[in-house]
C-alpha positions as CSV (number, residue, x, y, z in Angstrom):
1,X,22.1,-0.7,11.0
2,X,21.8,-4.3,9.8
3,X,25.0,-5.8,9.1
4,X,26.0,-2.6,7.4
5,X,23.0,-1.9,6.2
6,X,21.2,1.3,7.0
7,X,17.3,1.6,8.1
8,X,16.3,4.8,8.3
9,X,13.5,7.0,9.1
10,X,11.9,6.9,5.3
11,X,12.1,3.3,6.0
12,X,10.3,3.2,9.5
13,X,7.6,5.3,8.2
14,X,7.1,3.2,5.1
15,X,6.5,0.5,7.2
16,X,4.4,1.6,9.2
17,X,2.1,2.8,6.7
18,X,2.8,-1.0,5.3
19,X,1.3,-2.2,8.8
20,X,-1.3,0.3,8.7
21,X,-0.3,1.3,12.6
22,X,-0.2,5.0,13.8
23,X,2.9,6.2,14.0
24,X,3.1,8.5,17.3
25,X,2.9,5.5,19.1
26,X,6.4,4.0,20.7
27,X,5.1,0.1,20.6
28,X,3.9,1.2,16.5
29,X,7.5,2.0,16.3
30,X,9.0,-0.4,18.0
31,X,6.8,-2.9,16.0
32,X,7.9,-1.6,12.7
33,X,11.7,-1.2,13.6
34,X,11.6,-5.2,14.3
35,X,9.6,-5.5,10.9
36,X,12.4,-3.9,9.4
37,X,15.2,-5.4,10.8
38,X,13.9,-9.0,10.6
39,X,12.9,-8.5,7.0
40,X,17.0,-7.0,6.0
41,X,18.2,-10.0,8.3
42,X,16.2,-12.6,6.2
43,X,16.8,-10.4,2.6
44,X,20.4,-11.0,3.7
45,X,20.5,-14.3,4.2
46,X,18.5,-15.2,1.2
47,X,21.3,-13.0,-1.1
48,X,24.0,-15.1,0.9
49,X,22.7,-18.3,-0.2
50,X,21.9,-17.4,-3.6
51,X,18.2,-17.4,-3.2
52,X,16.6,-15.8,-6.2
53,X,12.6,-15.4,-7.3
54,X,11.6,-15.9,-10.9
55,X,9.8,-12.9,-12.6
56,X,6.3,-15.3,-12.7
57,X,6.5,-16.1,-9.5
58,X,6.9,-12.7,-8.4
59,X,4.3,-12.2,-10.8
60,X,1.7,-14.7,-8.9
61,X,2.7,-13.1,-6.0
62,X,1.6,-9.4,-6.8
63,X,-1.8,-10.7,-8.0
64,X,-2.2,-13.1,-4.9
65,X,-1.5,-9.7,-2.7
66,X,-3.8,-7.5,-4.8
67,X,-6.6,-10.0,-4.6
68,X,-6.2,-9.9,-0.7
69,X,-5.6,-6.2,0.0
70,X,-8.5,-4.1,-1.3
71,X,-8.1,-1.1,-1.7
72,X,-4.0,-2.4,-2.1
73,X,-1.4,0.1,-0.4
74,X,1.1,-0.2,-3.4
75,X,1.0,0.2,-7.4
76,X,1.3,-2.9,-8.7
77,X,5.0,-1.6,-9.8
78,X,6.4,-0.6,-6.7
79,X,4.8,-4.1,-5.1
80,X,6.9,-6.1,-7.6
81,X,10.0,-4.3,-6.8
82,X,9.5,-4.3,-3.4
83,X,9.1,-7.8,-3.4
84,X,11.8,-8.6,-5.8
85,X,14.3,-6.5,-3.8
C-alpha cells in the first residue's frame, strides 16, 4: 500500500510488461514494485497540489511515445488514460 492506496499483483505484472523485464526474476520484481510505488507517490502528490494535464497535451504526449516505441506496448486509448490517470 501507498498511502492507502493498494498495488497489487495485476499492477506489478503490468509493469513489468511496461519495463519489458522478465518477471521470475526477484531484482525484475523488485524493480517494478519501486516503479510502482514511486509513480503512486508522485500521482499523489501531483492530485495534492492540484496538478492537472490538458487533453492536448496529453495528446502530444501519446504521439511523442508512439513515435519512440515501435512496435508501442499500449493502444493509443489505454496510453492516454494511463497517462491521464
Amino acid at each position: 500500500m501507498v498511502n492507502g492506496e493498494t498495488i497489487t499483483l495485476q499492477d506489478v505484472r503490468s509493469k513489468l510488461d511496461e519495463l519489458s523485464l522478465e518477471g521470475g526474476s526477484s531484482k525484475a520484481l523488485q524493480v517494478a514494485l519501486e516503479d510502482l510505488i514511486k509513480e503512486r507517490l508522485l500521482l499523489q502528490k501531483a492530485h495534492e497540489m492540484g496538478i492537472t494535464i490538458s487533453d492536448s497535451a496529453l495528446d502530444l504526449m501519446v504521439d511523442e511515445i508512439k513515435k519512440d516505441k515501435s512496435p508501442s506496448p499500449l493502444p493509443s486509448k489505454e496510453l492516454r488514460n494511463k497517462l491521464k490517470t
